[in-house]
N, C-alpha and C positions, 0 to 999 in steps of 0.2 A: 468814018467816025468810029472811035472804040469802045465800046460795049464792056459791060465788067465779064462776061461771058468768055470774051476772047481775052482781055487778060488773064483771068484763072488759065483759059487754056497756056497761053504763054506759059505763066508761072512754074506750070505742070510739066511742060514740055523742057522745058530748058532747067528743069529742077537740078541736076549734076551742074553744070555750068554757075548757077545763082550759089547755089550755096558754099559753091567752090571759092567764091568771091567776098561772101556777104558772112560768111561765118568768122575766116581771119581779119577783113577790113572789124567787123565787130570787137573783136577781142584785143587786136592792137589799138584800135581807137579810144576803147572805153580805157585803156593801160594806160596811154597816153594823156587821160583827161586825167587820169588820177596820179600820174607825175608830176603833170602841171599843178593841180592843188595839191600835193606834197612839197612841192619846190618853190612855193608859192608864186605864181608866175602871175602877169598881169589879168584882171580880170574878164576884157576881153579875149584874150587869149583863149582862156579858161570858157567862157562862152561859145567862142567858135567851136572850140571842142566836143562841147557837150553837146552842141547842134548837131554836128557830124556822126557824132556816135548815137546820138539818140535816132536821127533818121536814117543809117544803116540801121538800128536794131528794130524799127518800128516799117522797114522794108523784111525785115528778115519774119519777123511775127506775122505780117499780112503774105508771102510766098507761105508760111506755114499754116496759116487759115484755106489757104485755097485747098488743101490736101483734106482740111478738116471739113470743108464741107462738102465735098463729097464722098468723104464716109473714109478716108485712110485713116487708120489710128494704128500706130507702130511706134516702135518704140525710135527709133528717128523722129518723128514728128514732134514727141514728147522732146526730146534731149533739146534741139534744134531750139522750141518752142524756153524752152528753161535757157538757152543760150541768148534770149532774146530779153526775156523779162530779168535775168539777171544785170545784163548790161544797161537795160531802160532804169532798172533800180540805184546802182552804182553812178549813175549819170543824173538822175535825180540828189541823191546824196551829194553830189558835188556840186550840185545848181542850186540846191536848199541850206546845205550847213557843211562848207567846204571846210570850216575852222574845227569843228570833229572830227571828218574827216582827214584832214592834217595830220591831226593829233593821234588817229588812230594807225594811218601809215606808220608814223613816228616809232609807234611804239612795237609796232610789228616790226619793224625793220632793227631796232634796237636789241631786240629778243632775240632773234634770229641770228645776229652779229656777235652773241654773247653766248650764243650755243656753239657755233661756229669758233668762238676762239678757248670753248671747252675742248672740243672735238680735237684741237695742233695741239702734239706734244709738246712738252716745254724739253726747252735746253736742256742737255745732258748737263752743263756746270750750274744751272740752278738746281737740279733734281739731285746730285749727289753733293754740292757748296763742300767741299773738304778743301784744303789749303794743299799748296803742293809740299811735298818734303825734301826738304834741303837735303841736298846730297854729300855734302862734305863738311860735316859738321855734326858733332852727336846732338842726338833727336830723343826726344819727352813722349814718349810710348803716350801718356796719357792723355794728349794734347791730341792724339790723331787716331782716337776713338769712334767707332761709325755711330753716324747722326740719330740719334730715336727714330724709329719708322722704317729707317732703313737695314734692311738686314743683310749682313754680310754675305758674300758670295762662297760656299765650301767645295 
């Protein structure tokens, strides 16, 4: 029979191994649950998700309690611990009010898209728009004046 005694011990003993496992499954899962309600996907779906990610993060907080009770407090335990209740939070938010959620990827992902197309230079022939000059033909000085803003090269 298993004793909570000898699972802490477990927990403790194999602590590299768990968290080796439970920290990524965590974070891809909980990613995962919030693609799905971004992308709006079926509501089970969306369910299963959140199931999955909430019981790895709700494994990941209870392997982190075993540390804490017996007295480890480091700054791992904390981080670990913040990795837990973040994901249980973000997984709740999709199981309570997926439709803000949505809205709220939406609009991050939007922002980001439009920083991002700040960031690429534009075209050299929009940046200087001058007409090319006819080569055999006389040509209107006036007509092929640099544009306001841009200033000529000397």
């Amino acid at each position: 029979m298993l004793s909570l005694n000898a699972l802490l011990d477990f927990s403790r003993c194999n602590c590299v191994g768990i968290c080796a496992s439970l920290v990524p499954i965590n974070i891809l899962s909980t990613a995962l649950t919030v693609y799905k309600v971004s992308r709006d996907h079926s509501p089970g779906s969306i369910r299963a998700s959140i199931g999955f990610s909430s019981l790895a993060a709700v494994l990941l907080a209870l392997h982190d309690l075993s540390w804490l009770i017996i007295g480890v407090i480091m700054a791992p335990t904390y981080i670990l611990f913040t990795i837990a209740v973040v994901c249980l939070s973000f997984n709740a938010w999709a199981g309570f009010h997926p439709h803000s959620m949505r809205q709220t990827v939406l609009a991050i992902v939007s922002y980001c898209w439009q920083g991002l197309m700040m960031l690429r230079p534009p075209k050299v022939d929009t940046l200087l728009n001058l007409d090319p000059i006819p080569l055999n033909s006389t040509v209107d000085i006036r007509r092929y004046q640099p544009q306001p803003g841009i200033r000529p090269r000397r």
